[in-house]
Residue, then its C-alpha position, 0 to 999 in steps of 0.5 A: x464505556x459500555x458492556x461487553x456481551x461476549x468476546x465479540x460485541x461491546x455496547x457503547x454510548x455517545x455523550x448525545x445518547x445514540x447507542x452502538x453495538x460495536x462487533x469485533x471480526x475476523x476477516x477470515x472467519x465464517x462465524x464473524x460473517x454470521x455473527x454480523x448478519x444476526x446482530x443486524x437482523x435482531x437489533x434492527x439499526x438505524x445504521x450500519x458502520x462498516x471498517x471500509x473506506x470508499x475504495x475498498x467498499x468498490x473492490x468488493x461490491x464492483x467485480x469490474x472495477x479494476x476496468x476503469x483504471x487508466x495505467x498511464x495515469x498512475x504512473x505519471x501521478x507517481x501512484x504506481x508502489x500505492x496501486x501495487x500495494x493495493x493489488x498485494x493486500x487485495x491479494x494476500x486477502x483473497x487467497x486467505x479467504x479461498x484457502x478458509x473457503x469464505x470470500x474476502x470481506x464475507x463480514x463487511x457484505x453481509x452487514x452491508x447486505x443486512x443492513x441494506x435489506x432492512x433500510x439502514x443507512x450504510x456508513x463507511x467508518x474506515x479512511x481511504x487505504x490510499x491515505x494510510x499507505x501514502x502517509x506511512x510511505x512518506x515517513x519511511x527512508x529508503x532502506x524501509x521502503x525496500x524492505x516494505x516492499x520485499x516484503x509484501x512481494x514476500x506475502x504472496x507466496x506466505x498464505x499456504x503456510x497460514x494454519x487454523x491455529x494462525x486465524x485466532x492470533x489474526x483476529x487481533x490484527x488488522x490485514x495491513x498490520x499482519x502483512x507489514x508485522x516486519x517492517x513495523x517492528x524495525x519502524x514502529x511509527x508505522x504502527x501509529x499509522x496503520x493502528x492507532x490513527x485509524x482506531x482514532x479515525x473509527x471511532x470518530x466516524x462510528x460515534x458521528x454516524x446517523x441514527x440513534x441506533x447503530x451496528x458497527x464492523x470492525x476488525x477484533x484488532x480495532x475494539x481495544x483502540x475504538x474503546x480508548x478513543x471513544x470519549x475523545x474528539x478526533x480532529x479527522x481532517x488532520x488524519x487524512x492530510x499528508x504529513x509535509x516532507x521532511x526539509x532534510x530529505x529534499x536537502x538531501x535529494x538534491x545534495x546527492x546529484x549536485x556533488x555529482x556533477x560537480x565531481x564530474x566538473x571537478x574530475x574533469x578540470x582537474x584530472x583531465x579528459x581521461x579521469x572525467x570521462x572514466x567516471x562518468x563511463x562508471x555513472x552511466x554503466x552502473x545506473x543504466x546496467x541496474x536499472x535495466x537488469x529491473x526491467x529485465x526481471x520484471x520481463x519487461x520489452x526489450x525496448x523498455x529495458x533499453x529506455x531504463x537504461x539511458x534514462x537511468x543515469x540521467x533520471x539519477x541526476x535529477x530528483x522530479x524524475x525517476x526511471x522507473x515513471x519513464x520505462x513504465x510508460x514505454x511498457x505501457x506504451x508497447x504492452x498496452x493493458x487489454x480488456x482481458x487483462x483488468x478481467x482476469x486481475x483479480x485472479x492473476x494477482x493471487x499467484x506470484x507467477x500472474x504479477x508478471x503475466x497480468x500486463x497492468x502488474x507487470x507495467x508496476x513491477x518495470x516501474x518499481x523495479x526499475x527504480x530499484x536497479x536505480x538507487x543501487x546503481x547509484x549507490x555502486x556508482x558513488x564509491x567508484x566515481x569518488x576513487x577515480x577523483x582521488x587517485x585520478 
């Protein structure tokens, strides 16, 4: 397996002989960053491994790079909760960062820097964040979701209760792992998602870099689990696929609006005009009051709020759409992001009360909150339509 030098460097070998100097991190330390400048400087590799993926590799090298984004794009690509997700970590990482007056990433650019300046190949070792919020989304119900999401709406305001003491446990975990230690705990699948795969998925890229001689940068939390699956051959492709969706959770989906309607056809026929147009009076008063009041929190147009609430309970009726998607792009259509606003992101998103001035956030907020007010509305509406049937 290898040496350990201190508490933060293990030496490894490859089966082909290539010899890895792996670094474990703090990302909010400033002895880490120096650590990894040093390392790089002294052993003078032929490549330096980096816990990154290509688009976090973006978000700290490119300062302009949220300018590119197309909003209208995202949301009809259903991406809005994975781009949200992304601003939110992006968010409890910088102002950690500011709070310990050292920049986000500080360790992954001065090995990035180190590296560069001695004509080292630089590998990002680490897969796309994207995938692994895409995969533990898709394992999670809906009452996960919502405390996920609560959750990591809750870790923009938790950075200022973060003491010295609280870095030395940081250092054992990864940032996801931090933020989400909640939710992880009530579904412990996560953990295999955001930890055991992706000490899976390092250790395969470390091993499998360029070079004979290299430096890799990982979280403190990653050694452990880089070291188990050191002399493991990883199959990276499977990591990076979406798992299917689950048969019963599309079953479902469509179950639900189904026996809908058919109580409304049934209310109808059986109990007449009064009882059917009684409980789709309720449908459309539930659905289209929630999710409209989703918009309002997130200060949406009054426009908006008005298209969330006609979409609602025609949207809950219908699984391949959802209103949220429909009043993001009236949001976005009467609040279109300016140059300003993807100027100004990367400041706005580290204070709660920036999420809802920053246009590009608060058009993700109308289409996640949205879709919230939906789902109750739908949940309050059931009961209600189910009494008027029986007693109607």
């Amino acid at each position: 397996m290898g040496m350990v030098d201190n508490n933060n460097i293990v030496r490894l070998e490859t089966k082909t002989g290539k010899s890895v100097i792996l670094i474990g991190t703090a990302h909010v330390s400033r002895e880490s960053a120096e650590l990894v400048e040093k390392v790089i400087q002294e052993e003078k590799p032929d490549t330096v491994c980096v816990e990154l993926c290509p688009s976090r590799f973006q978000a700290i090298r490119q300062k302009d790079r949220w300018q590119a984004m197309d909003i209208m794009k995202v949301i009809k690509e259903k991406k809005a909760f994975l781009l949200f997700s992304n601003l939110l970590l992006a968010s409890f990482q910088k102002r950690l960062a500011g709070k310990f007056d050292i920049k986000p990433g500080e360790e992954m650019l001065r090995a990035i820097d180190a590296g560069e300046a001695i004509q080292a190949v630089i590998h990002l070792a680490d897969r796309e964040i994207q995938i692994t919020l895409s995969r533990a989304w898709r394992i999670m119900g809906a009452w996960e979701k919502m405390k996920l999401m609560f959750q990591l709406l809750m870790s923009v305001g938790e950075v200022e209760e973060i003491s010295e003491e609280d870095i030395e446990k940081m250092k054992q975990e990864d940032v996801l792992q931090t933020i989400l230690s909640d939710v992880e705990k009530s579904h412990p699948v996560l953990r295999e998602i955001l930890i055991d795969e992706r000490d899976k998925y390092l250790a395969q890229k470390i091993k499998t870099a360029p070079g004979d001689k290299i430096v890799a940068v990982a979280g403190a939390g990653h050694v452990p689990g880089i070291q188990k699956y050191w002399d493991t051959e990883i199959d990276l492709w499977s990591l990076e696929q979406l798992p299917p969706k689950g048969k019963w959770g599309s079953a479902i989906k469509w179950a639900i609006p189904l026996m809908i309607l058919a109580l409304f056809g049934v209310g109808f026929f059986y109990g007449g005009a009064k009882a059917g147009t009684d409980m789709l009076t309720w449908w459309v008063l539930a659905n289209g009051t929630l999710a409209g009041i989703g918009a309002l929190i997130a200060l949406a147009h009054p426009i908006t709020i008005l298209s969330a609430f006609v979409a609602a309970p025609l949207t809950s009726l219908n699984p391949m759409i959802a209103a949220g998607w429909v009043s993001g792009l009236v949001e976005a259509y009467f609040r279109k992001p300016k140059v300003k606003d993807f100027e100004c992101l990367a400041d706005d998103i580290t204070s709660f009360k920036g999420f809802w001035k920053n246009n590009v956030t608060r058009i993700l907020l109308v289409v996640i909150l949205t879709n919230l007010g939906s789902a109750f509305g739908t949940i309050v509406a059931f009961p209600m339509i189910v009494k008027i049937f029986v007693t109607g």
